[in-house]
ChimeraX commands (.cxc) that place a marker at each C-alpha (Angstrom):
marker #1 position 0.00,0.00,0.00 radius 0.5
marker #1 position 1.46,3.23,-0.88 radius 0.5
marker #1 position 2.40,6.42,1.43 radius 0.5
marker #1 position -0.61,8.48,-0.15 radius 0.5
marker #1 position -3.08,5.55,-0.40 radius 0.5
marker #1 position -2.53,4.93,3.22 radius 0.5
marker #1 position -2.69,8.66,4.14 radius 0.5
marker #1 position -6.16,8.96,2.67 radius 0.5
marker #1 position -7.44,5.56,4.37 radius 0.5
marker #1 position -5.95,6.79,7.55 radius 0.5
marker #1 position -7.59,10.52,7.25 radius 0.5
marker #1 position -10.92,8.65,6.61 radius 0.5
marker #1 position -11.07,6.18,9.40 radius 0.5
marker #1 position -10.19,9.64,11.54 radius 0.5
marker #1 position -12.57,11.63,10.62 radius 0.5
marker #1 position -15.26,8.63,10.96 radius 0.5
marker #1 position -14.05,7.36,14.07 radius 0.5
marker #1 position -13.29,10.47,16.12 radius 0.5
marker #1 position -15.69,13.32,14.86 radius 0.5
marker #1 position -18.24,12.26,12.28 radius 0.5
marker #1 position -19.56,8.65,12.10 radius 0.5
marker #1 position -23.80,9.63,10.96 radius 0.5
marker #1 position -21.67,11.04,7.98 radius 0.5
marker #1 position -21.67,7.57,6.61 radius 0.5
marker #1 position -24.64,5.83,8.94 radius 0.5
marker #1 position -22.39,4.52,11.47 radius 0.5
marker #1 position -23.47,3.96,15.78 radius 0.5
marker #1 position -20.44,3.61,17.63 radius 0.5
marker #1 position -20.69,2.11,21.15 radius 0.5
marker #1 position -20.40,3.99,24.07 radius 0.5
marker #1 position -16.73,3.96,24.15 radius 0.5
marker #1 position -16.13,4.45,20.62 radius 0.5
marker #1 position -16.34,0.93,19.31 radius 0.5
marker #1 position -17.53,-0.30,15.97 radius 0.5
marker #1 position -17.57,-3.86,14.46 radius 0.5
marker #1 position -14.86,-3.43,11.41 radius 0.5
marker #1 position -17.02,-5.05,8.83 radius 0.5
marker #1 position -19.73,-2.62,9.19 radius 0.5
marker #1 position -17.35,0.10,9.21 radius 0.5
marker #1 position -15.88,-1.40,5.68 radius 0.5
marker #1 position -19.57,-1.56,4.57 radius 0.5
marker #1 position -20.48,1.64,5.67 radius 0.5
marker #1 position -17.56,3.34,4.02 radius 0.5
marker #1 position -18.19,1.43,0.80 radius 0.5
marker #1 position -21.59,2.04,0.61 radius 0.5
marker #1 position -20.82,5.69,0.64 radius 0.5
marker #1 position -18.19,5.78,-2.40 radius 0.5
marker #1 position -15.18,4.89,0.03 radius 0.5
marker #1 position -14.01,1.37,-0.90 radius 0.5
marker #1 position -11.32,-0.10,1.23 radius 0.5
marker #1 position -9.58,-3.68,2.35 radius 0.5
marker #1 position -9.47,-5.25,5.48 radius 0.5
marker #1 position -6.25,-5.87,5.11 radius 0.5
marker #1 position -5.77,-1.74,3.86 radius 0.5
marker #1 position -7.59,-0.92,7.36 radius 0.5
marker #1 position -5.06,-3.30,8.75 radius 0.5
marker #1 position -1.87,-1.83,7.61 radius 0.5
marker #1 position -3.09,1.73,8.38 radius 0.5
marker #1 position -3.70,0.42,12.11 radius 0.5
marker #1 position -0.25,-1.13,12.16 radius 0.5
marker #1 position 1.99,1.60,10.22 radius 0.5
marker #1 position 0.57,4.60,12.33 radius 0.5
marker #1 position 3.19,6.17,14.23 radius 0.5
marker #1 position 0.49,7.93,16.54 radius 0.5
marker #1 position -1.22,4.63,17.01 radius 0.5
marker #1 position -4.18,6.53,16.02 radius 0.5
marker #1 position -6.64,3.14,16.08 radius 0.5
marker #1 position -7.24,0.19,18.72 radius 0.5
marker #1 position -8.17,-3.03,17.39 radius 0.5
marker #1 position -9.74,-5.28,19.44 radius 0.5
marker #1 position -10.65,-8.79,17.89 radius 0.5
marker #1 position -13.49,-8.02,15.36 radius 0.5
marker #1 position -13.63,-4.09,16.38 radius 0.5
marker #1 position -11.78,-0.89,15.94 radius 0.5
marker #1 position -12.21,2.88,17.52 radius 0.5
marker #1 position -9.77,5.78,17.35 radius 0.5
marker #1 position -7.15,5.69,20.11 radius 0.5
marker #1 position -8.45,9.49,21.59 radius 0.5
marker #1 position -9.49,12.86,20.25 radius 0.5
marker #1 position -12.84,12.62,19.62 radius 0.5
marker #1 position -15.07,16.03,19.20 radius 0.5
marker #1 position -18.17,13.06,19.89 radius 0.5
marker #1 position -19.26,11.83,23.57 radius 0.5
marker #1 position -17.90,8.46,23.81 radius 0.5
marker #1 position -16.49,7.23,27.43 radius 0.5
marker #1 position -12.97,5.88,26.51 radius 0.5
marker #1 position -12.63,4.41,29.75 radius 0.5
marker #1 position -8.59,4.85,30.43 radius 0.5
marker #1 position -7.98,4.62,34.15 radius 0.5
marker #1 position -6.48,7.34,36.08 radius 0.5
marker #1 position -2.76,7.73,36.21 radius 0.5
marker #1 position 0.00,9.56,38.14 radius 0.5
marker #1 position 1.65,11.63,35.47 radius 0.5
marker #1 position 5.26,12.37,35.49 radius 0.5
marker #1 position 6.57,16.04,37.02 radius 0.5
marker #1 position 6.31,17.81,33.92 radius 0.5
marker #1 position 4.34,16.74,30.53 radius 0.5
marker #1 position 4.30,19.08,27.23 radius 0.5
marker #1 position 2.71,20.43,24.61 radius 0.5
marker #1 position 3.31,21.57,20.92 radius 0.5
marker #1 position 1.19,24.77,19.75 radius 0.5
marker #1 position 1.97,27.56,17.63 radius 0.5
marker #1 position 3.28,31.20,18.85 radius 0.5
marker #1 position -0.32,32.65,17.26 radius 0.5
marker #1 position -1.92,30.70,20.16 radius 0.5
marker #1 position 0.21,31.86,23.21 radius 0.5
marker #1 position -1.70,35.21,23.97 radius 0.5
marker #1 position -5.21,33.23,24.40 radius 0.5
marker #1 position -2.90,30.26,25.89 radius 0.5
marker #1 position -1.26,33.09,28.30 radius 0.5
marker #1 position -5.03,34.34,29.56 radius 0.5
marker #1 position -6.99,30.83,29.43 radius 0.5
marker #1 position -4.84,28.18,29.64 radius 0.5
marker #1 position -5.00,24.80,27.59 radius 0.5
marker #1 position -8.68,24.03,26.57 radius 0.5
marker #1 position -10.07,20.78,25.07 radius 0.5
marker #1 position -11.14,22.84,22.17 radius 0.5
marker #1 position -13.38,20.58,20.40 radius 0.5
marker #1 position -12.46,17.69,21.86 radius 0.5
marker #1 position -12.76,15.83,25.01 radius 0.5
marker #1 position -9.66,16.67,27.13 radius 0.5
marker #1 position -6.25,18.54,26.42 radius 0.5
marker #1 position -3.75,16.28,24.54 radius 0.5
marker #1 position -0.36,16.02,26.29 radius 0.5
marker #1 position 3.29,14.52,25.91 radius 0.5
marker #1 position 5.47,12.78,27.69 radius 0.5
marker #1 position 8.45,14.20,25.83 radius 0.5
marker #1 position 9.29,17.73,23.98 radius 0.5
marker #1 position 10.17,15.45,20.66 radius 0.5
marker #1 position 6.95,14.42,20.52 radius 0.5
marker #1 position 4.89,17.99,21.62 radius 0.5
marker #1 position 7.81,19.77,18.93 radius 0.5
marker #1 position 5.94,17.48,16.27 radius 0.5
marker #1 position 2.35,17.61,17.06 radius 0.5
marker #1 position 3.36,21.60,17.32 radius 0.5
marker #1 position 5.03,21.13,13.70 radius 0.5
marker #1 position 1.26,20.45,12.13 radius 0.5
marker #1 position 0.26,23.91,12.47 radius 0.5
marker #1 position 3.54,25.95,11.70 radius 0.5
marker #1 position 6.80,26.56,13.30 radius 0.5
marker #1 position 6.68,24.84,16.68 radius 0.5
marker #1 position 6.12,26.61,20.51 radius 0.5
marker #1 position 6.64,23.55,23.12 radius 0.5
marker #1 position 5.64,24.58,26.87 radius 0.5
marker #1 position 5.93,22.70,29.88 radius 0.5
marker #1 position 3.05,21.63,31.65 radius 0.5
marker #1 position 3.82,21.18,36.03 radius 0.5
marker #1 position 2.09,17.93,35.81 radius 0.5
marker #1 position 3.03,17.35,39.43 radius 0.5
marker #1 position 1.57,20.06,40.29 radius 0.5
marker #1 position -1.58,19.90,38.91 radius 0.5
marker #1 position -1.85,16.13,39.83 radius 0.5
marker #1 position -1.13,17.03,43.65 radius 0.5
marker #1 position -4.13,19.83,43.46 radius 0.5
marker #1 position -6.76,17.49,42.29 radius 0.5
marker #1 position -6.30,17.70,38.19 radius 0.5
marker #1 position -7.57,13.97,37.25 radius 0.5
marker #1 position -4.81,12.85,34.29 radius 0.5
marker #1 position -5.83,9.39,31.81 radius 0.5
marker #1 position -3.38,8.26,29.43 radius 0.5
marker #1 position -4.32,6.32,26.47 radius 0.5
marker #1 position -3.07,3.51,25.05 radius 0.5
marker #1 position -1.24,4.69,22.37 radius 0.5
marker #1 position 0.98,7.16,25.41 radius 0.5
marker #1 position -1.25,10.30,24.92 radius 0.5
marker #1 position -1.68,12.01,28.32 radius 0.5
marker #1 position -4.77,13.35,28.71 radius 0.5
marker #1 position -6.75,16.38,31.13 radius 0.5
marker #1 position -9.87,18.29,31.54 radius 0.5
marker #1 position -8.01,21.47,31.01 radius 0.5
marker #1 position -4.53,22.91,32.14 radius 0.5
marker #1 position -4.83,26.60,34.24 radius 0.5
marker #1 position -2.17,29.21,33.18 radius 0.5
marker #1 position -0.31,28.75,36.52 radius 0.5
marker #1 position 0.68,25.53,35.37 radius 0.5
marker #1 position 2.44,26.51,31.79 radius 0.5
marker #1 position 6.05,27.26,31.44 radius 0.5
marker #1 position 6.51,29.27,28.20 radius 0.5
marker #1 position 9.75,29.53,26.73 radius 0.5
marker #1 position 12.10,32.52,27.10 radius 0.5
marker #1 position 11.65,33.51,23.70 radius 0.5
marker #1 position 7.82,33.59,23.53 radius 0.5
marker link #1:1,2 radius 0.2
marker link #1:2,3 radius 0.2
marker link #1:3,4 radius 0.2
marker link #1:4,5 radius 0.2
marker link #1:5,6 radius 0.2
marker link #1:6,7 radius 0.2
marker link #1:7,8 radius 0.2
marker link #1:8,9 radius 0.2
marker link #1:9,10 radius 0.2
marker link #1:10,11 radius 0.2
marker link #1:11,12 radius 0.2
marker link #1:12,13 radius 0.2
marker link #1:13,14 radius 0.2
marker link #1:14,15 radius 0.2
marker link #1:15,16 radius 0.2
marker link #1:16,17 radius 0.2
marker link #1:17,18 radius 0.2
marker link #1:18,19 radius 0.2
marker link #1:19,20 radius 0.2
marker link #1:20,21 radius 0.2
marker link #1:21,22 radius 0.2
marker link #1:22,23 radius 0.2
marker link #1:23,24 radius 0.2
marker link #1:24,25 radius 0.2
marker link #1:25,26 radius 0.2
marker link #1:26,27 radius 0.2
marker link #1:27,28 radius 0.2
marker link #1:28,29 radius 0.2
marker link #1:29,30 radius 0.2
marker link #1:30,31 radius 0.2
marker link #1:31,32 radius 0.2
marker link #1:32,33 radius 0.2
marker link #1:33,34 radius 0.2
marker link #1:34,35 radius 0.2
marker link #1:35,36 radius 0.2
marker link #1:36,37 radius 0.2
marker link #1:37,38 radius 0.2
marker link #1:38,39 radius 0.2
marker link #1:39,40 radius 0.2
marker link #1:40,41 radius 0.2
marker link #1:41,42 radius 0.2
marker link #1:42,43 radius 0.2
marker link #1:43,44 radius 0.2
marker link #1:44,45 radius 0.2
marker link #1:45,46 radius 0.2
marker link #1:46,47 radius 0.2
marker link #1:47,48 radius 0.2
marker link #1:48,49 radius 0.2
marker link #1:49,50 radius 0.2
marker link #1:50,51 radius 0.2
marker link #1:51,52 radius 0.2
marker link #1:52,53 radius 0.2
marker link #1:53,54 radius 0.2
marker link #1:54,55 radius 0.2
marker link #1:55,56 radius 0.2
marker link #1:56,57 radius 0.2
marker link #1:57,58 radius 0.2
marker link #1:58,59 radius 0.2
marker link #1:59,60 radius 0.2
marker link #1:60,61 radius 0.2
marker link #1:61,62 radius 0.2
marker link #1:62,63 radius 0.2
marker link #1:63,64 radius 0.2
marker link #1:64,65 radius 0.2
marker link #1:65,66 radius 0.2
marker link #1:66,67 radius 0.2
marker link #1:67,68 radius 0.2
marker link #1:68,69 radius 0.2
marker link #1:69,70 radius 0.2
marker link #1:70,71 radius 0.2
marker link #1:71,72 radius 0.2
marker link #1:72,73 radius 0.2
marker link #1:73,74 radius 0.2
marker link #1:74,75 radius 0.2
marker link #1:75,76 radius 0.2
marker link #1:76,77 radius 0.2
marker link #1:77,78 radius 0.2
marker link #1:78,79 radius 0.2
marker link #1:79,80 radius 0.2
marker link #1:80,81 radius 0.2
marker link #1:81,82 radius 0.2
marker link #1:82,83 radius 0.2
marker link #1:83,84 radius 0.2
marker link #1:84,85 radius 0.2
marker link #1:85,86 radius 0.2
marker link #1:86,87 radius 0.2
marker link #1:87,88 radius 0.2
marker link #1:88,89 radius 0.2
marker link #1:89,90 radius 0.2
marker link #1:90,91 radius 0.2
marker link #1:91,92 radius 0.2
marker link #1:92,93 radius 0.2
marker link #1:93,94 radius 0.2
marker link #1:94,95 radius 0.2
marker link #1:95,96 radius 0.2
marker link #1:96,97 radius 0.2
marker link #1:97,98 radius 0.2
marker link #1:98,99 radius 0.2
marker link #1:99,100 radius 0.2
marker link #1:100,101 radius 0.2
marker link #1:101,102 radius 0.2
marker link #1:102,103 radius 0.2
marker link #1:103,104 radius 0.2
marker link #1:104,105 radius 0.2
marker link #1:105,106 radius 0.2
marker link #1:106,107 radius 0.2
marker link #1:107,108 radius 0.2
marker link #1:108,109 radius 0.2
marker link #1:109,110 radius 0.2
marker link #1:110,111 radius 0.2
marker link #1:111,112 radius 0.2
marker link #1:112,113 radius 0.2
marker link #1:113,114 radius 0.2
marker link #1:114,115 radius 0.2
marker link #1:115,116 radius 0.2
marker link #1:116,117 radius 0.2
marker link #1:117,118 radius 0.2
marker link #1:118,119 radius 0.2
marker link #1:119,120 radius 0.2
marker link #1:120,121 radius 0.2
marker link #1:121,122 radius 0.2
marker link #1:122,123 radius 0.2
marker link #1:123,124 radius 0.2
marker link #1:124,125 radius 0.2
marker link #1:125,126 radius 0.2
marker link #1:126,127 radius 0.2
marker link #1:127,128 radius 0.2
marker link #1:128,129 radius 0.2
marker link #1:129,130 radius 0.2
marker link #1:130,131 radius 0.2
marker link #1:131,132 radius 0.2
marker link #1:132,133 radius 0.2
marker link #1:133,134 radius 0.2
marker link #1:134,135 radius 0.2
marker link #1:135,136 radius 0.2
marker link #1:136,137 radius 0.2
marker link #1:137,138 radius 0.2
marker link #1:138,139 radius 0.2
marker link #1:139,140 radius 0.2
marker link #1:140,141 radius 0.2
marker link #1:141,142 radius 0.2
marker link #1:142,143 radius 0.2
marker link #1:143,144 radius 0.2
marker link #1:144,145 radius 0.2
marker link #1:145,146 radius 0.2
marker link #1:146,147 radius 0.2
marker link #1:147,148 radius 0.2
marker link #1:148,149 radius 0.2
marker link #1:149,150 radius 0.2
marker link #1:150,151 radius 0.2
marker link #1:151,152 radius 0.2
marker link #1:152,153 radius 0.2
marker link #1:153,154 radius 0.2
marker link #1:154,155 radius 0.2
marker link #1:155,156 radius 0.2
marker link #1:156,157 radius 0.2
marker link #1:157,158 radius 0.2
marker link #1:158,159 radius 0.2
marker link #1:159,160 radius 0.2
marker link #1:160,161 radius 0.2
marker link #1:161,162 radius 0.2
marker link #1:162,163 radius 0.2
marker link #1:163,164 radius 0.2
marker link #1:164,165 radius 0.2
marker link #1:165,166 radius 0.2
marker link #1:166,167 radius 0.2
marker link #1:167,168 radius 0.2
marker link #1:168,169 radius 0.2
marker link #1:169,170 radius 0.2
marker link #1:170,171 radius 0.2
marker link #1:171,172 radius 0.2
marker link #1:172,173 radius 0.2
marker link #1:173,174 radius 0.2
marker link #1:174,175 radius 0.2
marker link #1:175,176 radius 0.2
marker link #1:176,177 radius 0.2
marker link #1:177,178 radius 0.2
marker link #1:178,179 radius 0.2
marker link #1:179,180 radius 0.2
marker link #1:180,181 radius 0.2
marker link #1:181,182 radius 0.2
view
């Protein structure tokens, strides 16, 4: 399966699986799960023909581990903009955790914090490599530090998902370390 080919398969099952699934007549269960042969079917029967074994190399080859299979079902890992209850137990995070944004964002950042946006929760990493490239989708990258610690010892609940995405209900201002430059 080629790079592009794969992109576009990948880019489908996201949008379907995180944000949109009526789009094509799909229910997903209450923690995101669909049976894979009625997502196949579903996709198909809307002008989007792929394999199972396509749907299979784009769960395997994604860096992000973007999708969960789990014997004849699949969901999206995390960053949904629908209510589904991913049910990821509550975790200790490490003393610091980070995030990639870009410097257009750091004057709303600076007053309100991290917000879920249109998701669920606010997307962290455990490393700056990681935050530096999730930063690197929308421009040149900002990466601030998150007191994870902190927050976590005054009563901010942290989840991490499968795929090593930390995840919050928001992170305050106090908590942000900016860098010098910004």
């Amino acid at each position: 399966m080629d790079e592009r080919r794969t992109v576009k398969v990948s880019k489908y099952l996201s949008k379907h699986l995180r944000h949109q699934p009526e789009r094509i007549g799909l229910t997903l269960d209450e923690a995101g799960w669909v049976e894979i042969e009625t997502l196949i079917a579903a996709a198909a029967a809307h002008g989007f023909h792929f394999t199972r074994e396509e749907l299979d190399h784009v769960v395997a080859a994604n860096d992000k581990k973007r999708f969960a299979v789990e014997g004849t079902r699949i969901r999206a890992s995390q960053g949904h903009s629908i209510d589904v209850e991913l049910g990821f137990p509550q975790a200790t995070p490490p003393p610091y955790l980070y995030h990639g944004t870009v410097a257009p964002h750091l004057d709303a950042i600076r007053d309100e914090g991290l917000r879920p946006m249109n998701r669920h929760d606010v997307h962290l990493s455990a490393d700056r490599e990681t935050a530096t490239r999730v930063g690197a989708r929308r421009g040149r990258p900002v990466v601030l530090s998150v007191d994870a610690g902190a927050m976590h010892r005054d009563g901010h609940v942290f989840h991490v998902s499968a795929n090593g995405v930390w995840l919050t209900k928001a992170v305050p201002p106090r908590y942000l370390r900016f860098p010098a430059q910004h």
